[in-house]
BAZA-48778 format. One record per residue (C-alpha): x, y, z; residue in one letter. Coordinates in steps of 0.1 Angstrom, whole numbers, plus 5000, padded with zeros to 4 digits. Each point is the difference from the previous one (the first is absolute). Layout:
// residues N
XYZa/...
***
This chain:
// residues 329
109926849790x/503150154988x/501250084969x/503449864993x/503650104994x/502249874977x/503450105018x/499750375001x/497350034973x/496450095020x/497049884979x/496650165002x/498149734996x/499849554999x/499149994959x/502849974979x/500549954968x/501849664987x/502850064968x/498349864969x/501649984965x/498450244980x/497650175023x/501950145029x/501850234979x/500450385006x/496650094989x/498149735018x/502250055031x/498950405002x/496549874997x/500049745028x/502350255025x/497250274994x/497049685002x/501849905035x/502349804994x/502450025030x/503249914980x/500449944965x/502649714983x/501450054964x/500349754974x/502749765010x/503250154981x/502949764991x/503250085017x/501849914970x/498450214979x/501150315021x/503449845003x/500650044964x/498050344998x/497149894978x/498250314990x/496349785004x/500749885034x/501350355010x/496550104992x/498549795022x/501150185030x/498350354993x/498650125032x/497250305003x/498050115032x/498949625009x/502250025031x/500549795020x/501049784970x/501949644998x/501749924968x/500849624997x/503249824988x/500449684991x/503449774991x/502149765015x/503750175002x/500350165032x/503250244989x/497150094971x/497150065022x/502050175022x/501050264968x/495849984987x/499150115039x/501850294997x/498950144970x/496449985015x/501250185029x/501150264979x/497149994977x/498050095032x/498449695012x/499350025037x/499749605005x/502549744979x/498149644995x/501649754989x/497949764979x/499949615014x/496849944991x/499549994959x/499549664988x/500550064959x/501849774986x/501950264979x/501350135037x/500249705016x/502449854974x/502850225008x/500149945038x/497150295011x/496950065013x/498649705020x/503249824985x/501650195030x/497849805024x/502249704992x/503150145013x/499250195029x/503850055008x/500150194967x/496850155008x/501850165032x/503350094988x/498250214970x/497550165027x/503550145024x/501850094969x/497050254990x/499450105036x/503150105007x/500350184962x/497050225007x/498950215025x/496049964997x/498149735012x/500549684981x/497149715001x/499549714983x/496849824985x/499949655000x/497549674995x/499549725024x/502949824981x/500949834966x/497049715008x/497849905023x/502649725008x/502750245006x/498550285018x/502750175020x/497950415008x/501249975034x/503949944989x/500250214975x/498150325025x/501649945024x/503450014978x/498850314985x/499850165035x/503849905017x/501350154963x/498050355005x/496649974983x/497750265017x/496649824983x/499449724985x/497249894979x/498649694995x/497749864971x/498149735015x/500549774974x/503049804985x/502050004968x/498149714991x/496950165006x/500350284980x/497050195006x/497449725001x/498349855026x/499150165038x/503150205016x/501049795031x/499750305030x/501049745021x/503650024988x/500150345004x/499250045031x/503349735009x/502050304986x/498250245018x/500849825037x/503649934983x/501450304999x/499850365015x/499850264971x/496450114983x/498949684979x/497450114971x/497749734984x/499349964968x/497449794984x/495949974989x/499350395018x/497550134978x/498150255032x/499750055034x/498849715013x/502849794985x/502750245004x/498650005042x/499749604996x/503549984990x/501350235029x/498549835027x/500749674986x/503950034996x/500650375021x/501650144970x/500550365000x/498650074969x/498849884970x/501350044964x/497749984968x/500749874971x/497549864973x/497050165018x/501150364997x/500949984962x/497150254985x/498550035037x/502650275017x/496550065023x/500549675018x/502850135020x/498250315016x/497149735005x/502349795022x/501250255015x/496650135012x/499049665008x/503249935021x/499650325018x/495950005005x/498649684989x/498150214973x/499849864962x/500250264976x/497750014971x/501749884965x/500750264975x/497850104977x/499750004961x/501150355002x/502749945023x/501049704986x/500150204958x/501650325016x/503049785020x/500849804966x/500350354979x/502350085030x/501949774995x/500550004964x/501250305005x/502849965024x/501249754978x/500050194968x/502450275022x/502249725012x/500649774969x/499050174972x/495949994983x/500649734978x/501749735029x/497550145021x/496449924983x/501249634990x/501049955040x/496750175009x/498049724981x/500649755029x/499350255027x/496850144983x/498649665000x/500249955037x/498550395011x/497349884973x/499449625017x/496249975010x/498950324978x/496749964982x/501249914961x/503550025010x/501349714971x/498650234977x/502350295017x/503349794999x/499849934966x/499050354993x/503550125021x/502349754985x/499250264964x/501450265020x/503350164990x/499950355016x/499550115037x/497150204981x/498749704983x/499949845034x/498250285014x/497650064973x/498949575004x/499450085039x/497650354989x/498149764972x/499749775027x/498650215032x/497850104974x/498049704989x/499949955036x/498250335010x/503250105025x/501250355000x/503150044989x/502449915040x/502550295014x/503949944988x/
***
């Protein structure tokens, strides 16, 4: 097996990581690069917001040493998008995705995300106006289509590909799905023998197995992770492993598991600030903490915290009662 390339970007490995609104941030985005991740996608950023130079958005596209890293952009204006891709050149992204995928209603309404699945001329007129405004790679990630009545993958990849998309990725599930219900592989792998640049699946890879499952099934390139990686940034060296030699890692331990939350915390409090950053923490805590003896009673004992030391000082109280040592930083 090779790893792929996304036009002249070389990855190092078949695990990446899927962009996720409020988790694949800058801090969680170091964490999964260093965890294995072969490439790493942003938070999808509004072109709109760039357009008009809104200080938040601008924020968004902080890069550190994740490299190589994707930053996301979603709208409907193609001029627009065109403007948003370059500023993510410049910001240093390596990759430019462009999002097709987000079913939200609050994005959908204005003509984006999966909305663009409706109108795939659209759809292909924005993906040429921000290829040919950028120099870097420019992919797209996209759903089967807006319903399971309307699915139109196949269009809309191959599309994608006569307008200049180097990748594409595709969510095996519709709009109308959202994310319930078993992502259809079979779909996938239509765009897959469609079209003749790397195809990445997305959808219900949790490990090896499935991640090896999914490959074989559809012959995607790769696989990106979405759900399954928030508070697990170990599952994407395990698939990795497993992809390569058929071994299953062992699943983290307590220690491991304590020592990668106060990690972090941490990068979050030197990205946005300690007080944004132990409120956000409370959601991610609670998943590195899932399936922890008495970890209800260490939820509700993190939601008191208000410090990055409070934080810490919870996770010594509770390695305590437990009889763990305190785990390495």
């Amino acid at each position: 097996m090779k790893y792929p390339r996304i036009g002249n970007i070389q990855l190092d490995g078949f695990a990446l990581l899927a962009p996720m609104a409020g988790v694949s941030d800058l801090a969680y985005r170091v964490i999964a690069r260093k965890m294995g991740a072969a490439l790493t996608t942003a938070e999808m950023v509004s072109a709109k917001g760039l357009y008009y130079h809104n200080e938040k958005t601008k924020d968004m596209l902080k890069i550190a040493e994740e490299h190589p890293v994707s930053l996301q952009l979603f709208g409907s204006d193609p001029a627009v998008m065109a403007l948003g891709a370059k500023v993510m050149e410049k910001a240093g992204a390596d990759i430019v995705d462009i999002n097709m995928g987000c079913p939200m209603q609050k994005v959908v309404k204005n003509g984006d995300g999966s909305a663009l699945m409706k109108n795939v001329p659209l759809a292909a007129e924005i993906i040429s106006a921000v290829t040919a405004a950028v120099k870097i790679p420019v992919t797209i990630k996209m759903r089967l289509g807006w319903s399971r009545d309307t699915i139109n993958a196949v269009e809309l990849a191959m599309a994608a590909e006569s307008a200049g998309a180097a990748a594409i990725t595709v969510h095996g599930r519709t709009r109308e799905d959202f994310y319930t219900g078993t992502a259809d592989w079979r779909e996938i792998k239509k765009v897959v023998d469609a079209v003749h640049i790397p195809v990445i699946g997305n959808g219900d890879v949790g490990d090896g197995p499935a991640a090896k499952a999914l490959m074989e099934e559809t012959g995607c390139a790769a696989v990106a992770i979405g759900r399954a990686a928030w508070g697990n940034p170990w599952v994407f060296g395990a698939v990795n492993t497993y992809l390569e030699t058929g071994e299953i890692l062992p699943g983290p331990s307590w220690e491991e598991r304590l020592a990668m939350a106060r990690k972090h915390l941490h990068g979050l409090c030197v990205e946005k600030g300690e007080r944004i950053a132990v409120r956000e923490m409370r959601a991610h805590a609670s998943r590195y903490f899932h399936g922890l003896p008495k970890a209800t009673v260490l939820r509700r004992e993190i939601m008191k915290a208000l410090t990055e030391e409070e934080f810490g000082r919870i996770l010594t109280g509770y390695e305590e009662e437990l009889g763990l040592e305190e785990p390495e930083a």
